[in-house]
N, CA and C atoms as a LAMMPS dump frame, in Angstrom:
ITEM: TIMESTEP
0
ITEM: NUMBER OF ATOMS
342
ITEM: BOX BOUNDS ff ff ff
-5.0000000000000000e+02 5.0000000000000000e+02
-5.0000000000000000e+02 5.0000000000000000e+02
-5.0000000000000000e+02 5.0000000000000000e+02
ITEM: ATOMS id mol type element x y z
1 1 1 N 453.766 426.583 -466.243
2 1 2 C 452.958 426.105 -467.357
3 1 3 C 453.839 426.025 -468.597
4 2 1 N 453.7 424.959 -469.426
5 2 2 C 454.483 424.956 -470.604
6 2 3 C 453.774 425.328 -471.492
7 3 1 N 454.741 424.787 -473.094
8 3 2 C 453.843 425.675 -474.168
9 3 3 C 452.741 425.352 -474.593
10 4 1 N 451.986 426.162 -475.444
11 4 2 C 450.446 425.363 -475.764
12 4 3 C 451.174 424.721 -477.029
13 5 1 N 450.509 423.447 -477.196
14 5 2 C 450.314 422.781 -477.912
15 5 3 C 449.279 422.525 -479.027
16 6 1 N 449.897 423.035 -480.058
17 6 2 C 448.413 422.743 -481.027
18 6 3 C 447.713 421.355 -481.201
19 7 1 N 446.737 420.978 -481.72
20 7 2 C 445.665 419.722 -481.412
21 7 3 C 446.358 418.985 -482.392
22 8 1 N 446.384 419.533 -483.682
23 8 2 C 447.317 418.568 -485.214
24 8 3 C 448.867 418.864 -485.463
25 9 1 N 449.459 419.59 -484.252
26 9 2 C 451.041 419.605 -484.604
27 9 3 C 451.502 418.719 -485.413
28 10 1 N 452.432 418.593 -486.036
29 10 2 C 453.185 417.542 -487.3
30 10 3 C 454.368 417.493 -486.078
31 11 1 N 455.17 416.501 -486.649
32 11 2 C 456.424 415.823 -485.405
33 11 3 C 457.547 416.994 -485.407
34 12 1 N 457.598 417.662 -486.58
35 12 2 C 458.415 418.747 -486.748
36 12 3 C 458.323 419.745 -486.245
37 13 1 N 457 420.528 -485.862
38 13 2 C 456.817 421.184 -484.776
39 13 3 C 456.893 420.774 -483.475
40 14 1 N 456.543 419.992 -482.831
41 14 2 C 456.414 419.068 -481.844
42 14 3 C 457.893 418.545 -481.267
43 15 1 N 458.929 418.38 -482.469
44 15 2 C 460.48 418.462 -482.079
45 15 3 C 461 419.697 -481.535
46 16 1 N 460.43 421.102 -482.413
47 16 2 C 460.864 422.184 -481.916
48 16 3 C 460.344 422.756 -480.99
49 17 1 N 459.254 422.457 -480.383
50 17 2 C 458.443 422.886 -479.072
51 17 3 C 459.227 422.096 -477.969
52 18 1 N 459.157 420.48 -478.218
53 18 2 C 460.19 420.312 -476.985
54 18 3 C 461.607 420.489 -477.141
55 19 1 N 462.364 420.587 -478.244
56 19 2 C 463.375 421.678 -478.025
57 19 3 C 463.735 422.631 -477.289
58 20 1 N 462.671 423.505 -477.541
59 20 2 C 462.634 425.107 -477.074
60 20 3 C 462.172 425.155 -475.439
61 21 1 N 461.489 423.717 -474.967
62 21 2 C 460.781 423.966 -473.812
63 21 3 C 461.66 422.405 -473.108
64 22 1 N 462.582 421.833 -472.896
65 22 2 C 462.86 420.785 -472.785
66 22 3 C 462.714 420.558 -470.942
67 23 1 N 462.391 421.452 -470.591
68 23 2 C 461.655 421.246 -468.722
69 23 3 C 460.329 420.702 -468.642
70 24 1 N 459.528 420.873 -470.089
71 24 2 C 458.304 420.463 -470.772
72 24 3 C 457.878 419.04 -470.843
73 25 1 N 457.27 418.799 -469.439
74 25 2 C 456.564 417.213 -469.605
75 25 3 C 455.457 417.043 -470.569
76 26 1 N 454.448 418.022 -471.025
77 26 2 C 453.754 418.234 -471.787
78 26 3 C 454.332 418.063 -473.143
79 27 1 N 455.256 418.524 -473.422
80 27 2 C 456.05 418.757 -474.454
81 27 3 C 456.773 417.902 -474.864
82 28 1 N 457.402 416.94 -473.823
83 28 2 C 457.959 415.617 -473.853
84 28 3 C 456.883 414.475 -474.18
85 29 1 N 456.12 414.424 -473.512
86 29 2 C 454.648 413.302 -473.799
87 29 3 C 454.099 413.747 -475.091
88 30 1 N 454.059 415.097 -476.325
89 30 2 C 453.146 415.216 -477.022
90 30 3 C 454.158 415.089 -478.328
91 31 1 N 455.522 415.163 -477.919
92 31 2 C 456.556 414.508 -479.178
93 31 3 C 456.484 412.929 -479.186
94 32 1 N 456.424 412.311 -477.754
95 32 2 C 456.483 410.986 -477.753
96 32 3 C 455.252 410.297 -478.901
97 33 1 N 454.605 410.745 -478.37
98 33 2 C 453.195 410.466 -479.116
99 33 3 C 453.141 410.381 -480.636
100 34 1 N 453.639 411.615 -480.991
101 34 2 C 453.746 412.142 -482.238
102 34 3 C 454.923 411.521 -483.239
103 35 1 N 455.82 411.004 -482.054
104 35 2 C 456.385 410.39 -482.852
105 35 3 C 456.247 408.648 -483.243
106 36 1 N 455.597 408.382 -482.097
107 36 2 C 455.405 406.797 -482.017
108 36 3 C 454.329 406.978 -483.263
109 37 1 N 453.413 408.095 -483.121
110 37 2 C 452.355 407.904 -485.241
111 37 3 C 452.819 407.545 -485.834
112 38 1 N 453.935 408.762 -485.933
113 38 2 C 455.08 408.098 -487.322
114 38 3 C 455.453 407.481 -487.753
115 39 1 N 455.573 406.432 -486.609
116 39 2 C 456.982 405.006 -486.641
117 39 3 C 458.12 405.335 -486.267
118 40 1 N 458.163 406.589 -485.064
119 40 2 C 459.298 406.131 -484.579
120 40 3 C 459.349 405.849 -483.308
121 41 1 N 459.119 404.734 -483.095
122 41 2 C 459.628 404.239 -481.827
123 41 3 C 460.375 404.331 -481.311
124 42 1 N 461.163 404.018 -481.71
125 42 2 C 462.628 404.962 -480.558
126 42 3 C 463.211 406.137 -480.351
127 43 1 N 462.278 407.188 -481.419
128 43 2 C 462.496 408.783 -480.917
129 43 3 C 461.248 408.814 -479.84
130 44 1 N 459.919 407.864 -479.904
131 44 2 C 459.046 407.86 -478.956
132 44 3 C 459.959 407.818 -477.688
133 45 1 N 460.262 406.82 -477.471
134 45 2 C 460.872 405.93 -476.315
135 45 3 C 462.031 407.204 -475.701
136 46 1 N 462.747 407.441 -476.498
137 46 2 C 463.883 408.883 -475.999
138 46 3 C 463.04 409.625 -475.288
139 47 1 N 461.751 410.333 -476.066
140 47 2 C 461.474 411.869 -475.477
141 47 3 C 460.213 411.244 -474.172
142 48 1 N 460.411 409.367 -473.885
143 48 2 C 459.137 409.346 -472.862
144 48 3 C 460.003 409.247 -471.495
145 49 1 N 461.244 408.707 -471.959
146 49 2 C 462.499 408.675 -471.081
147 49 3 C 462.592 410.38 -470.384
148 50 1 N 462.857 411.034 -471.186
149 50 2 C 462.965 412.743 -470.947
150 50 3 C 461.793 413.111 -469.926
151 51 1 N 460.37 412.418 -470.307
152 51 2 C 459.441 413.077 -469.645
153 51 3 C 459.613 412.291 -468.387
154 52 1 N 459.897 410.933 -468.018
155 52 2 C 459.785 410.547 -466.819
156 52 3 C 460.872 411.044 -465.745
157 53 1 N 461.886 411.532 -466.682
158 53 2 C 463.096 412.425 -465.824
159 53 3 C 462.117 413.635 -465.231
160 54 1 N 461.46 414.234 -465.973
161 54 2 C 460.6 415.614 -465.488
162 54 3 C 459.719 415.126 -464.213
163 55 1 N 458.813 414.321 -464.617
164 55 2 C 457.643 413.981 -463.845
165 55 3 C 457.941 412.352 -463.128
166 56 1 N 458.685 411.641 -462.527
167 56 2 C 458.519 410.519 -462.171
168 56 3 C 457.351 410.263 -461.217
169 57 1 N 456.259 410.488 -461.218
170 57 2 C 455.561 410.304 -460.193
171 57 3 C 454.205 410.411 -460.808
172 58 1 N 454.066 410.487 -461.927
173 58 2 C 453.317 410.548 -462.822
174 58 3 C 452.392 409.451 -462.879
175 59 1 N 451.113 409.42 -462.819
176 59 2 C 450.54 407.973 -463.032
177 59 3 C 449.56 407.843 -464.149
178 60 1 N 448.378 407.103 -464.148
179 60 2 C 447.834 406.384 -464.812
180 60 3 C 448.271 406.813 -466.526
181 61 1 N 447.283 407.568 -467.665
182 61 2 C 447.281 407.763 -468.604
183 61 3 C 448.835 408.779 -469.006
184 62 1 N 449.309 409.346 -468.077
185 62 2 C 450.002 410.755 -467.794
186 62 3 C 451.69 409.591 -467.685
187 63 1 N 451.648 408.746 -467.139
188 63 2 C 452.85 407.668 -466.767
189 63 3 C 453.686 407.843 -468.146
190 64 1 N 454.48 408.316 -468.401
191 64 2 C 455.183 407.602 -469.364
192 64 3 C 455.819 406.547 -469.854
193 65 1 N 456.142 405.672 -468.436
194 65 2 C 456.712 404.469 -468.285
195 65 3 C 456.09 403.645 -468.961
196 66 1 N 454.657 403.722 -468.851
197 66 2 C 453.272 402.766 -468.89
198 66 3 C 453.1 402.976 -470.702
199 67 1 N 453.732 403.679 -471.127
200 67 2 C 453.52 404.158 -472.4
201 67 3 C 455.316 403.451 -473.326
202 68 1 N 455.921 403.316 -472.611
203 68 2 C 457.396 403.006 -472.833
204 68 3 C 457.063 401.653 -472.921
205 69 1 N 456.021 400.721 -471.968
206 69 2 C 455.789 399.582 -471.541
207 69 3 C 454.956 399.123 -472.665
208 70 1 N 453.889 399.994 -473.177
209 70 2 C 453.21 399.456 -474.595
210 70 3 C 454.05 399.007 -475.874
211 71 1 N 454.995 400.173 -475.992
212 71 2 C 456.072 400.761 -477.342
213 71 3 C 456.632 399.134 -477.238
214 72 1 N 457.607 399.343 -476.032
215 72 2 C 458.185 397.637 -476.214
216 72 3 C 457.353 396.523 -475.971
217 73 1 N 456.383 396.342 -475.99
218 73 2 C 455.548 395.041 -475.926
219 73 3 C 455.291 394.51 -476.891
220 74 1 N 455.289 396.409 -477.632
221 74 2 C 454.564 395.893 -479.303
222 74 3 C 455.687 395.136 -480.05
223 75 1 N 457.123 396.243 -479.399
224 75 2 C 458.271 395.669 -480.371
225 75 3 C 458.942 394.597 -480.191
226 76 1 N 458.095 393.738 -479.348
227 76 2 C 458.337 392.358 -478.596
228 76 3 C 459.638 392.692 -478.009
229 77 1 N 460.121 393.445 -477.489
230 77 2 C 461.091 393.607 -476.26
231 77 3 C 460.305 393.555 -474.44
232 78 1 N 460.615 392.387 -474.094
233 78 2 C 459.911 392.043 -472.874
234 78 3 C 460.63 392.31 -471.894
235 79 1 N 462.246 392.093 -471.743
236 79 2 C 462.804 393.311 -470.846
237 79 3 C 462.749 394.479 -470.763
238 80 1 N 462.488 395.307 -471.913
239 80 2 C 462.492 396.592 -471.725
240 80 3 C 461.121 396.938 -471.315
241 81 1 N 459.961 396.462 -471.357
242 81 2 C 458.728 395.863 -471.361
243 81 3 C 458.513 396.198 -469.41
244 82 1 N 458.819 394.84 -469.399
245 82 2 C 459.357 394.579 -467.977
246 82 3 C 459.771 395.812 -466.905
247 83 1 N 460.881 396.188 -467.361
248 83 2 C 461.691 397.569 -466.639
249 83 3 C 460.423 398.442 -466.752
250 84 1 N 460.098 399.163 -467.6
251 84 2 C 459.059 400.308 -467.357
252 84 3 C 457.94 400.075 -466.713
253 85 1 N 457.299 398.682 -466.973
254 85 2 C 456.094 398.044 -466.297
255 85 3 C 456.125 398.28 -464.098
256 86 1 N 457.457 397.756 -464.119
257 86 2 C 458.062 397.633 -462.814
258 86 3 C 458.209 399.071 -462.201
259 87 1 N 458.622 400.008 -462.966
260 87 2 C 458.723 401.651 -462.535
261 87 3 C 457.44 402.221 -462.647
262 88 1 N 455.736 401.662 -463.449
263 88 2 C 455.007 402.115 -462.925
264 88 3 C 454.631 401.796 -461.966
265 89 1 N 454.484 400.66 -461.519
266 89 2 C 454.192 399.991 -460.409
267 89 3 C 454.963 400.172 -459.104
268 90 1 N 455.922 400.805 -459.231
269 90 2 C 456.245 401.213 -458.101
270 90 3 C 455.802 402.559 -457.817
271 91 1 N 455.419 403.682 -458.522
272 91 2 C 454.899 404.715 -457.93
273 91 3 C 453.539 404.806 -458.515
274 92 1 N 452.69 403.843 -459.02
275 92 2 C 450.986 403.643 -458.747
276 92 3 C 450.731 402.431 -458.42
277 93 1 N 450.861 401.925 -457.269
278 93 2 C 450.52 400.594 -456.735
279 93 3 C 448.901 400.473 -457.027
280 94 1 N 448.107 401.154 -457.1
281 94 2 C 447.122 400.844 -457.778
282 94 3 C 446.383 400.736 -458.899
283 95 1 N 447.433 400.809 -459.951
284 95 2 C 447.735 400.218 -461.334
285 95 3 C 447.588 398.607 -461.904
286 96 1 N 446.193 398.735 -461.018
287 96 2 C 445.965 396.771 -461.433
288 96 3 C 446.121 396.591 -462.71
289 97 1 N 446.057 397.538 -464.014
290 97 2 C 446.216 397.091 -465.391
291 97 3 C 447.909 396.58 -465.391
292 98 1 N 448.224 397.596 -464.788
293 98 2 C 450.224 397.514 -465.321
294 98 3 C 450.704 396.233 -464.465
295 99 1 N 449.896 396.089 -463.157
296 99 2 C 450.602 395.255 -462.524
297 99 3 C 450.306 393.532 -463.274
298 100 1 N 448.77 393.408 -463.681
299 100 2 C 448.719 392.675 -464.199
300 100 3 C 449.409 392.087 -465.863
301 101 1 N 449.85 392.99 -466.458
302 101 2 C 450.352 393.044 -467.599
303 101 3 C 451.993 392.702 -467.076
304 102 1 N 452.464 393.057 -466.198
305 102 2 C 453.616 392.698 -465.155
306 102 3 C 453.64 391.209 -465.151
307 103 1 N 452.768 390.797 -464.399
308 103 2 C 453.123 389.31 -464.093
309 103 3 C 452.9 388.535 -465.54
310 104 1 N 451.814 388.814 -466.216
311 104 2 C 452.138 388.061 -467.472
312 104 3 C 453.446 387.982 -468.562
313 105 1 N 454.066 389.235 -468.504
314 105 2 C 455.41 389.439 -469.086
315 105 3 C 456.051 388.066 -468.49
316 106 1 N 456.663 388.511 -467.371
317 106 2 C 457.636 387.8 -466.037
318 106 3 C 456.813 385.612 -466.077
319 107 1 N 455.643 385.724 -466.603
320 107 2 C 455.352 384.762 -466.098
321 107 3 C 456.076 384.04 -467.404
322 108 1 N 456.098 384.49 -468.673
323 108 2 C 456.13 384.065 -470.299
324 108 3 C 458.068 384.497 -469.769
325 109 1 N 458.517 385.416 -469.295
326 109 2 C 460.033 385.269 -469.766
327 109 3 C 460.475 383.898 -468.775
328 110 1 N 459.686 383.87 -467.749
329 110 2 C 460.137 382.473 -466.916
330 110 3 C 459.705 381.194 -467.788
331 111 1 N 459.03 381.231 -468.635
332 111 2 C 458.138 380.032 -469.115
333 111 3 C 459.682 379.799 -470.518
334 112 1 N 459.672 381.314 -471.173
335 112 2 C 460.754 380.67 -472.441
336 112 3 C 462.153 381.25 -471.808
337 113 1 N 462.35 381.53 -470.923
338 113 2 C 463.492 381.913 -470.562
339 113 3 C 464.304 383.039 -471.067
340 114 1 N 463.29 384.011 -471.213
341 114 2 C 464.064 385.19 -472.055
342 114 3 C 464.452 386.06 -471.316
C-alpha cells in the first residue's frame, strides 16, 4: 500500500510524496494530475510515464497512457497522442473509447499527413 494521499494536496506536496514513495502508482497518478491543474503538462506527462513503468496493465480510468493520450491531444501532438492511445489498446482491448479515439487520430494524420 502506498502513501495516503490528502484530497486538496498542492503540487508541492504531491512532488514530495512521490519523491519519497517513487514505487508509488498512486503517487505517480496523483502528481500527474496535480500537475496537469497547474499547467504543467509535461511534469504531468513525466510522472504518467513513471506510473505506467509501475503498473502497465492498468486500464480504464487507472491507465495512464489513456491520460498521456488526452494531455497530447489537447497539446495537438497526434503522435504522441497516437503512441499512448496504441499502448492502451493493447492491454484493454475493450477500450472502445481509446480505440475509437485511435482510429480518428490515424485517420486525420493519414488525411494531412502528419
Amino acid at each position: 500500500k502506498g502513501p495516503q494521499i490528502p484530497p486538496k494536496a498542492g503540487v508541492d506536496e504531491l512532488k514530495k510524496l512521490a519523491a519519497d514513495s517513487p514505487g508509488s502508482f498512486g503517487a505517480q497518478m496523483a502528481l500527474a494530475r496535480g500537475l496537469n491543474e497547474a499547467g504543467d503538462a509535461g511534469g504531468a506527462i513525466q510522472a504518467l510515464e513513471r506510473a505506467a513503468k509501475l503498473l502497465p496493465a492498468a486500464t480504464g480510468d487507472q491507465n495512464p497512457k489513456a491520460a498521456i493520450a488526452a494531455i497530447a491531444t489537447k497539446q495537438g501532438n497526434t503522435a504522441r497522442a497516437i503512441a499512448a492511445l496504441e499502448a492502451v489498446v493493447k492491454v484493454d482491448s475493450n477500450d472502445v473509447e481509446s480505440a475509437r479515439q485511435l482510429a480518428v487520430l490515424l485517420a486525420k494524420q493519414r488525411k494531412f499527413g502528419k
